[in-house]
C-alpha positions as CSV (number, residue, x, y, z in Angstrom):
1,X,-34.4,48.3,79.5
2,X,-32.9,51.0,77.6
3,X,-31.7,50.3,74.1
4,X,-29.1,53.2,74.0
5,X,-25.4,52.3,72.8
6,X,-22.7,52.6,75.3
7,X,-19.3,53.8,73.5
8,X,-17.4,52.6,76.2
9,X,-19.0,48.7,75.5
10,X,-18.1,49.2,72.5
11,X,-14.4,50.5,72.7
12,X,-14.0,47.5,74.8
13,X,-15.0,44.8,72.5
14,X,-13.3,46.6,69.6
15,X,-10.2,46.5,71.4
16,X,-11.1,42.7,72.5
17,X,-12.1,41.7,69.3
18,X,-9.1,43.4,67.6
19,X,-6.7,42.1,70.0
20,X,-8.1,38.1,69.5
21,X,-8.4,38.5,65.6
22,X,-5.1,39.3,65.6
23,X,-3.6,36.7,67.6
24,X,-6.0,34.3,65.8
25,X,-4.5,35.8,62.2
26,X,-0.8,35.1,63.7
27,X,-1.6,31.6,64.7
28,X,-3.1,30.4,61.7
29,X,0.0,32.2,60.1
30,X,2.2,30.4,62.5
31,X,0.5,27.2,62.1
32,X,0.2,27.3,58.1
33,X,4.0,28.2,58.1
34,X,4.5,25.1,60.6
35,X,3.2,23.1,58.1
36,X,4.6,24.4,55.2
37,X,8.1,23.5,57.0
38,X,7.2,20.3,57.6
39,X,5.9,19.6,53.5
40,X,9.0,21.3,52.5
41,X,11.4,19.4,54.7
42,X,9.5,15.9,53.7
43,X,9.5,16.4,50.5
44,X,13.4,17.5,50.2
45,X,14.0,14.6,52.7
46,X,12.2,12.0,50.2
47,X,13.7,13.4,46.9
48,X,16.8,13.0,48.2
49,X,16.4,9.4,49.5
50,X,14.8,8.1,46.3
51,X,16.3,9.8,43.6
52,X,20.1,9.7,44.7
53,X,20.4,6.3,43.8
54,X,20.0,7.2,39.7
55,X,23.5,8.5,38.0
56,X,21.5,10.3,35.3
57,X,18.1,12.1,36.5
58,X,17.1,11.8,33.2
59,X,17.2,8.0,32.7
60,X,15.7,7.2,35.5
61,X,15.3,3.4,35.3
62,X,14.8,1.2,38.0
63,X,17.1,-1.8,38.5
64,X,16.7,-4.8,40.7
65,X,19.8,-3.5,42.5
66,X,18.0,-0.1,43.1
67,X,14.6,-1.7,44.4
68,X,17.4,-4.1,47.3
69,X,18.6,-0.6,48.1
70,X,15.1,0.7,48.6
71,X,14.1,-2.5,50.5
72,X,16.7,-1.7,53.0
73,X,15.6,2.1,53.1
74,X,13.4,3.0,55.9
75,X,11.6,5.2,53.3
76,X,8.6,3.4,51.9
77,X,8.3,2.8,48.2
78,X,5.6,1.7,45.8
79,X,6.2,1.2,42.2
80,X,3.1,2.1,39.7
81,X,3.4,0.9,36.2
82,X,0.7,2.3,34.3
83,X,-1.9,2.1,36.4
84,X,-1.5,-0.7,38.3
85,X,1.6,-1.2,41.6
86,X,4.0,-3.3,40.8
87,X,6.2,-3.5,43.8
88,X,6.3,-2.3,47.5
89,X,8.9,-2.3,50.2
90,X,6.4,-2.6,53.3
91,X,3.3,-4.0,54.5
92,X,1.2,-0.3,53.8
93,X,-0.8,-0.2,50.8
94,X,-2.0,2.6,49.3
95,X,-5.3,3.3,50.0
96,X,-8.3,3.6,47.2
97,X,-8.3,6.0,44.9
98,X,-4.9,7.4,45.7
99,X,-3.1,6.3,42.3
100,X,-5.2,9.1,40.2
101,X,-4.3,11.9,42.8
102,X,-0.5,10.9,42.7
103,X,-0.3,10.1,39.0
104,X,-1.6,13.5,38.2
105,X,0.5,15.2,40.6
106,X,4.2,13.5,39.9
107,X,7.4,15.3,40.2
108,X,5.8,18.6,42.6
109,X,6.1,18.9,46.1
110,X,2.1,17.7,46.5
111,X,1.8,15.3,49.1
112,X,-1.0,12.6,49.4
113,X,-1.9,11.7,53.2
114,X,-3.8,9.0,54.7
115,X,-4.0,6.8,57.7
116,X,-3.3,3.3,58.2
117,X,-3.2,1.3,61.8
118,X,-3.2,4.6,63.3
119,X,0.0,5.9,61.7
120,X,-0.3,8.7,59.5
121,X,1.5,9.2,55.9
122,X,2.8,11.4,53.3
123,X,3.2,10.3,50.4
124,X,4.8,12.4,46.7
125,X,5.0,10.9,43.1
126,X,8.2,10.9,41.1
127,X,8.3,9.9,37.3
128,X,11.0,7.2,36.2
129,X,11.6,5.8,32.5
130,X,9.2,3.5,31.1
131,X,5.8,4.7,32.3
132,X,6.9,4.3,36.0
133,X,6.3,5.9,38.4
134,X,7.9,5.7,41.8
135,X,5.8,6.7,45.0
136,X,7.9,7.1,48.1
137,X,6.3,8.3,51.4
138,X,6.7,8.0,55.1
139,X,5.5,8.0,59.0
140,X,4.5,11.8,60.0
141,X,3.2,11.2,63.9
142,X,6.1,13.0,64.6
143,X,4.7,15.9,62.7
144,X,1.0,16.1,64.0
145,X,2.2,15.5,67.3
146,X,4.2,18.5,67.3
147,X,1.9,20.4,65.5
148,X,-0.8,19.4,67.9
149,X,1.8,20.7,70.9
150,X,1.9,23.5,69.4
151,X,-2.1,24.2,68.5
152,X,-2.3,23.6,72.1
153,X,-0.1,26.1,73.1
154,X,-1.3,28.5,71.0
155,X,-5.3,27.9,72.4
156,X,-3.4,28.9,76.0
157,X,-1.8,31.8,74.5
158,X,-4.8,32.8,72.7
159,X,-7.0,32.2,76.0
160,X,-3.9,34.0,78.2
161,X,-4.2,37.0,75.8
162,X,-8.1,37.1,75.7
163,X,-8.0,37.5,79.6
164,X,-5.3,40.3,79.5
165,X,-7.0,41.8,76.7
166,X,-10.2,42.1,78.5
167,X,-8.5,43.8,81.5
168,X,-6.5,46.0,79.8
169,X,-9.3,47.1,77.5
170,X,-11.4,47.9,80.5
171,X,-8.7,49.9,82.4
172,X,-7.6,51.4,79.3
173,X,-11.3,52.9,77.8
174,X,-12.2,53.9,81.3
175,X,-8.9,56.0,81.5
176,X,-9.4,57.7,78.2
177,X,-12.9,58.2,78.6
178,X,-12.7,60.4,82.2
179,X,-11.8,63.4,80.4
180,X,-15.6,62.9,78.7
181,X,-16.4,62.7,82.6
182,X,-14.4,66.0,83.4
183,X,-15.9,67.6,80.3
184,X,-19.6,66.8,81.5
185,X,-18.6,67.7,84.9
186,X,-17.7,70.9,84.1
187,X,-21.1,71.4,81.9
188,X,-22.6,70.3,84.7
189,X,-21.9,73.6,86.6
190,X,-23.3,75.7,83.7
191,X,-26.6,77.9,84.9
192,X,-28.1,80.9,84.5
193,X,-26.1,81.9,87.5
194,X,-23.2,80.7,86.5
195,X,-22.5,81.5,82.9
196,X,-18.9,82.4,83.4
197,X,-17.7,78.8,83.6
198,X,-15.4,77.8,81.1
199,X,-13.4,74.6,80.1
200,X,-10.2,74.4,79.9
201,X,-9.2,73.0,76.2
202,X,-5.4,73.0,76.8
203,X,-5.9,70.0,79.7
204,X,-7.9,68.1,77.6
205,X,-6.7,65.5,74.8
206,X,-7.0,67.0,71.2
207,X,-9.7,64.8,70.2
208,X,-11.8,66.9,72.9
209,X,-9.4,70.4,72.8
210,X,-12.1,71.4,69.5
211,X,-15.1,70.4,70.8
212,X,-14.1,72.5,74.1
213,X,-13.3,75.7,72.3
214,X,-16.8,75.6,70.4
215,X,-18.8,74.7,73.7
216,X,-16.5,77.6,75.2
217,X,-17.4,80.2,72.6
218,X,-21.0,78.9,72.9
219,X,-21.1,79.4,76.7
220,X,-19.6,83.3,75.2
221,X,-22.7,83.9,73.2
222,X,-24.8,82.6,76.1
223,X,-23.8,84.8,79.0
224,X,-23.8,87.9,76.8
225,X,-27.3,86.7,75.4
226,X,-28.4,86.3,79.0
227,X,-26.4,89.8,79.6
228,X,-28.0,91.4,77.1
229,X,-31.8,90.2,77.6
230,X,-31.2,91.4,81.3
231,X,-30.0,94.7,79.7
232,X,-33.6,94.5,77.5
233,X,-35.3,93.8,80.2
234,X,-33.8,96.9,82.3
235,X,-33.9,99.1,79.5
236,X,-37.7,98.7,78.1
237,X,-38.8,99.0,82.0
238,X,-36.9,102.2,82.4
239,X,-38.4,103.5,78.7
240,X,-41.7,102.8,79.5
241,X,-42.0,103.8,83.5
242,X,-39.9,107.1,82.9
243,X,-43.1,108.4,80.6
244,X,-45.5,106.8,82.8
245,X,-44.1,107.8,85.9
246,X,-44.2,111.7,84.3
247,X,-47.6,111.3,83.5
248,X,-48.7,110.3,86.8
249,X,-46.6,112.7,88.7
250,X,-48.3,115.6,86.3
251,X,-51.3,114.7,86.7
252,X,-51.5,114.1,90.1
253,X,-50.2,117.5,91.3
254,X,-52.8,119.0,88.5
255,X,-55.4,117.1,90.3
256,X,-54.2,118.4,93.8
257,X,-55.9,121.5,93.6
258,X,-58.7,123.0,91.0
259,X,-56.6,124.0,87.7
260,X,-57.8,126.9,84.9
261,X,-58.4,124.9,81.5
262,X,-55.1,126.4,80.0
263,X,-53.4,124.6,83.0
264,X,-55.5,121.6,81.9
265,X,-55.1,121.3,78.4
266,X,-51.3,121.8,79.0
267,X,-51.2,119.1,81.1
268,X,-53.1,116.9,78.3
269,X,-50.6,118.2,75.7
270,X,-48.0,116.7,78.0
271,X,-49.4,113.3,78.5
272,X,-50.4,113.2,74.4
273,X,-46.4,113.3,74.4
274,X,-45.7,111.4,76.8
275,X,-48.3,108.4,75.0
276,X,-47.1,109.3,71.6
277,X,-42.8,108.4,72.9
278,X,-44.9,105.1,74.4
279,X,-46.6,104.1,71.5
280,X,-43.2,104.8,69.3
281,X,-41.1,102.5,71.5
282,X,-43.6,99.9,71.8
283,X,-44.3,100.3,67.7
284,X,-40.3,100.1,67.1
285,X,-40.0,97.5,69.4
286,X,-42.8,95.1,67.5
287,X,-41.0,96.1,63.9
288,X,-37.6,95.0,65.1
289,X,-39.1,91.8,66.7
290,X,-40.5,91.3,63.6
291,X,-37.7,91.9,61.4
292,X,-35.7,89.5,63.3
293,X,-38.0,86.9,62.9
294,X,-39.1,87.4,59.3
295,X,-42.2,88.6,59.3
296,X,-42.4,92.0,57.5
297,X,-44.1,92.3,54.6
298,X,-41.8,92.9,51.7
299,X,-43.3,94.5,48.1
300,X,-39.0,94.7,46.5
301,X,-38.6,96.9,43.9
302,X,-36.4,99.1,42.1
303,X,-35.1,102.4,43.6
304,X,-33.6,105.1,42.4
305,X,-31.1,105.5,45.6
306,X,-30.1,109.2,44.9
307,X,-34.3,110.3,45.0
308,X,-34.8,108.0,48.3
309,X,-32.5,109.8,50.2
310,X,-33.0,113.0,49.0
311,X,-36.8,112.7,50.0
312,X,-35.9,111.5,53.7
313,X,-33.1,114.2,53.9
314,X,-35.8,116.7,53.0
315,X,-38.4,115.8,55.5
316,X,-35.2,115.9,58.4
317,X,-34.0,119.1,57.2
318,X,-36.8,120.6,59.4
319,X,-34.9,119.2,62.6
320,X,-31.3,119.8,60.8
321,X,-32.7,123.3,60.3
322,X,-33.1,124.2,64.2
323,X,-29.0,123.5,64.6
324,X,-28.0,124.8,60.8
325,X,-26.8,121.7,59.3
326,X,-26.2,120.8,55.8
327,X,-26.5,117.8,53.7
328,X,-24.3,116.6,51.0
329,X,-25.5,113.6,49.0
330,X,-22.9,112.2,46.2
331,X,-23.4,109.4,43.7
332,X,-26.1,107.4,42.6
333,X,-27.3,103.9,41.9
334,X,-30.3,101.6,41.6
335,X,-31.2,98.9,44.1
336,X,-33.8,96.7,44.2
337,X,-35.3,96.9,47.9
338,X,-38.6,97.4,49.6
339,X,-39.0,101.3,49.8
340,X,-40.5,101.6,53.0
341,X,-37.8,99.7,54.7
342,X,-35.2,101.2,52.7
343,X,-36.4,105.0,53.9
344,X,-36.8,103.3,57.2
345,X,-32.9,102.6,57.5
346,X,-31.9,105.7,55.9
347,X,-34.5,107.9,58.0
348,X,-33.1,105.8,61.0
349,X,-29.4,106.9,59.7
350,X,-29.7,110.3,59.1
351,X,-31.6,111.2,62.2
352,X,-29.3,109.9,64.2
353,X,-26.3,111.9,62.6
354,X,-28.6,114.8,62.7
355,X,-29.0,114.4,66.6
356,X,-25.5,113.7,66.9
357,X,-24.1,116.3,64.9
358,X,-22.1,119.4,66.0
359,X,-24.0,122.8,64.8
360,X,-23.3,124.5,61.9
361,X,-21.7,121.5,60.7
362,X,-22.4,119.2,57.2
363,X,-23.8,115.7,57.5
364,X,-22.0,114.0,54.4
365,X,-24.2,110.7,52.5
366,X,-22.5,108.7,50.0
367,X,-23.5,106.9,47.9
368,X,-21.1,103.8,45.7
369,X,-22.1,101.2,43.7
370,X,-20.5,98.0,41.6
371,X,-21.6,95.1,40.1
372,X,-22.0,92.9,43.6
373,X,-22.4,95.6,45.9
374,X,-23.9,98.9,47.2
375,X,-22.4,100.9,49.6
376,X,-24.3,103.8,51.6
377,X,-22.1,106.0,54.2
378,X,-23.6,108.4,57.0
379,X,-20.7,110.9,58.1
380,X,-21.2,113.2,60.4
381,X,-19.1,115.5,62.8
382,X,-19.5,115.5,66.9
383,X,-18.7,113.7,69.4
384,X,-16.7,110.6,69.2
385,X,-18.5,107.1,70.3
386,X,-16.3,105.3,72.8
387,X,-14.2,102.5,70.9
388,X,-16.1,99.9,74.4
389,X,-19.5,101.2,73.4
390,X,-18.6,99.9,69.2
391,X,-19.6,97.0,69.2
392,X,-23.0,97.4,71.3
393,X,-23.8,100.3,69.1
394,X,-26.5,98.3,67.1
395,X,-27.6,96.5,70.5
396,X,-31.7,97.5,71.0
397,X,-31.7,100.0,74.0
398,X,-28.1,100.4,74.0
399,X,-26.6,104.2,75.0
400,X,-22.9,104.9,74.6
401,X,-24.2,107.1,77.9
402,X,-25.0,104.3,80.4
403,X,-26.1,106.9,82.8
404,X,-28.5,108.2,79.8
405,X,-30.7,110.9,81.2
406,X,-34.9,110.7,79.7
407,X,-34.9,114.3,78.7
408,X,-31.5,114.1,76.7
409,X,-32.5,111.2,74.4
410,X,-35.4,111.6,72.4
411,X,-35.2,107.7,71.1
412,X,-35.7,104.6,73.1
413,X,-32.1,103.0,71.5
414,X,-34.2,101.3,69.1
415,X,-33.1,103.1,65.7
416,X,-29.7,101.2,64.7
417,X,-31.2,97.9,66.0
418,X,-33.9,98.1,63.4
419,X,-31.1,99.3,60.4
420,X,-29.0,96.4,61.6
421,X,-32.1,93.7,61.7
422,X,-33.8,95.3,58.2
423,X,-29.8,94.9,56.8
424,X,-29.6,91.2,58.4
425,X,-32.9,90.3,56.1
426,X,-31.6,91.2,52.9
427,X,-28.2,89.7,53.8
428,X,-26.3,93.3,54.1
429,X,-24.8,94.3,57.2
430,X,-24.0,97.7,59.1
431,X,-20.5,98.9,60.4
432,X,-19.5,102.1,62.2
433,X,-16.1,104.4,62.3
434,X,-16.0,106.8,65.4
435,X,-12.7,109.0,65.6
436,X,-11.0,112.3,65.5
437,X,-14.9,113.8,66.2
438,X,-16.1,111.8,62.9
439,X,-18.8,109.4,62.9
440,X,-19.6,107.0,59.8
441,X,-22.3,104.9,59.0
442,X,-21.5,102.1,56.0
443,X,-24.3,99.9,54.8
444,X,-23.4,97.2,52.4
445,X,-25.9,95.6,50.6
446,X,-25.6,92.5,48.0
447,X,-27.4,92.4,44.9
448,X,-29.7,89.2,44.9
């Protein structure tokens, strides 16, 4: 038997439970206020009775004449003096241990009440001159047998209301709870072949209308997560069978027929660079995997930013030399980084201004530091990136070319990926700027 909690149990006997507390609350309420009537009325009924017989409230001394008038008053009347009664107009007497209650509670409206024969009374305590004191009370069946009407009435209301309650709380949870059914039904047509289902917040009720738009924006992430591991997928099948398939088709047609040894060793300098492209994609791909999960080895230290670059730019101006580019590098600063990865973004950077870059042109680095943060720009001038292909720019595998041809790219779309992921680990991040033929490159770095 599960043991799970069912919120829509529990609505209802909230709502129940709420619905006969409150009734419950009003009743005793009503009942108390009943009552309250009742003492009031009695005791304003017997005050007036008893004490309108005295000219003077404050000599309040009780004549023969006055105990004949109460002896024809339907109001019954019991003289105390001291402690002891002294006279009474009827056959009740006052039970035990009444005198002390009333004696110590003379002249308020605090009633006494007992039984006698089966007739209940109310009795209050007045003080006359000479030590007296007058009790006056009288019959309330009328009283409990209205009141007891009315608690009966109010069990049937109560009971009335607990039925009603119970079906309306029913009908009521179950009709605000479907749109938790529509929700989960439309979750329930999420798969991997159908990512592009999405809720729709504005028919929901607000409580749900968040909770939509972040499952919504989840469902975003997933189909371009599943998008883009498709795309990986695609794209590290085509970088690895293009060489391959070169290989094979080389040295296939070199095997058709017998070959000089020049012929052959050309053929082995082809496949050496054909292996060496593998082995560089599979190598970058295993750094960026391990990047992204943490698992480089950092040794942090401080670096003179202005000497890091200038020894990467050094070692590409080889490349830059072959399409007569120059290299301006302004401003300095320190940073405290691992120096491997940091020549590894920078290296990453510049070469791929340095492919991208018209001829004869000048690859601008800059360098700009404060207090919180470093900022490295990459400028270069060629062609502009497509403002769609922006934000897949740092993507692993990703070509602004989608048709990409093998023999125009020398990398495997691997090179931002890794700056981006290297950037990620020290909490920096990566941006580009593509127009008017002008490329940028920012890094921004916080200092730790």
């Amino acid at each position: 038997m599960s043991n799970k909690k069912s919120i829509k149990k529990q609505l209802i006997v909230l709502f129940i439970s709420s619905v006969i507390i409150t009734h419950l609350l009003l009743a005793v309420g009503f009942q108390l206020a009943v009552q309250y009537h009742f003492l009031k009325q009695d005791y304003q009924h017997i005050k007036d009775e008893v004490l309108n017989v005295f000219p003077d409230n404050e000599q309040r001394i009780i004549t023969q004449s006055i105990l004949n008038y109460y002896a024809l008053n339907k109001i019954n009347i019991w003289v105390i003096k001291g402690t002891q009664p002294d006279y009474q107009n009827s056959a009740v007497t006052l039970p035990a241990g009444s005198l002390p209650f009333l004696l110590a509670h003379k002249d308020i409206k605090q009633p006494f009440n007992w039984e006698a024969d089966g007739d209940t009374y109310r009795a209050f305590a007045f003080s006359m001159a000479g030590n007296v004191v007058l009790v006056a009370g009288l019959k309330i069946n009328d009283h409990l047998i209205f009141a007891r009407g009315m608690n009966w009435m109010i069990l049937g209301f109560l009971s009335l209301t607990a039925v009603c309650a119970i079906g309306y709380g029913i009908f009521s949870v179950k009709r605000s709870l479907r749109p938790l059914k529509d929700f989960a039904a439309y979750l329930a047509t999420v798969s991997p072949e159908h990512l592009s289902v999405r809720i729709p917040a504005k028919k929901l009720p607000t409580e749900l209308e968040e909770l939509a738009d972040v499952q919504n924006k989840m469902l975003d992430r997933l189909e371009n997560g599943f998008q883009r591991l498709g795309e990986f997928s695609s794209d590290i099948a085509h970088e690895l069978r293009t060489p391959l398939s070169n290989m094979m088709t080389q040295t296939q047609v070199t095997l058709a027929r017998k070959r000089s040894l020049t012929e052959y060793e050309e053929v082995l300098i082809a496949n050496v660079e054909e292996l060496e492209r593998i082995n560089k994609t599979i190598n970058d791909t295993l750094y960026l995997a391990k990047s992204e999960n943490a698992l480089l080895h950092r040794e942090d230290q401080q670096l003179d930013l202005a000497v890091e670059i200038t020894e990467v730019i050094e070692y590409l101006s080889i490349i830059g030399d072959e399409k007569q580019l120059h290299f301006e590098l302004n401003g300095t600063g320190q940073l405290y980084f691992d120096q491997t990865m940091f020549r590894r973004v920078m290296s990453n950077l510049l070469s791929n201004a340095v492919r991208h870059a018209q001829p004869d042109s000048t690859i601008h680095v800059r360098i700009n530091c404060s207090s919180a943060l470093t900022h490295i720009s990459v400028s270069n001038s060629g062609d502009t990136i497509p403002q769609a292909s922006l934000p897949f720019i740092f993507d692993r595998f990703y070509r602004a070319d989608k048709a990409r041809g093998y023999q125009q790219s020398v990398g495997a779309g691997l090179g931002l990926a890794i700056v981006r992921s290297i950037l990620e680990a020290y909490q920096g991040k990566v941006s580009v700027v593509s127009g008017q033929s002008v490329t940028t490159f920012t890094i921004e770095i916080p200092h730790s």
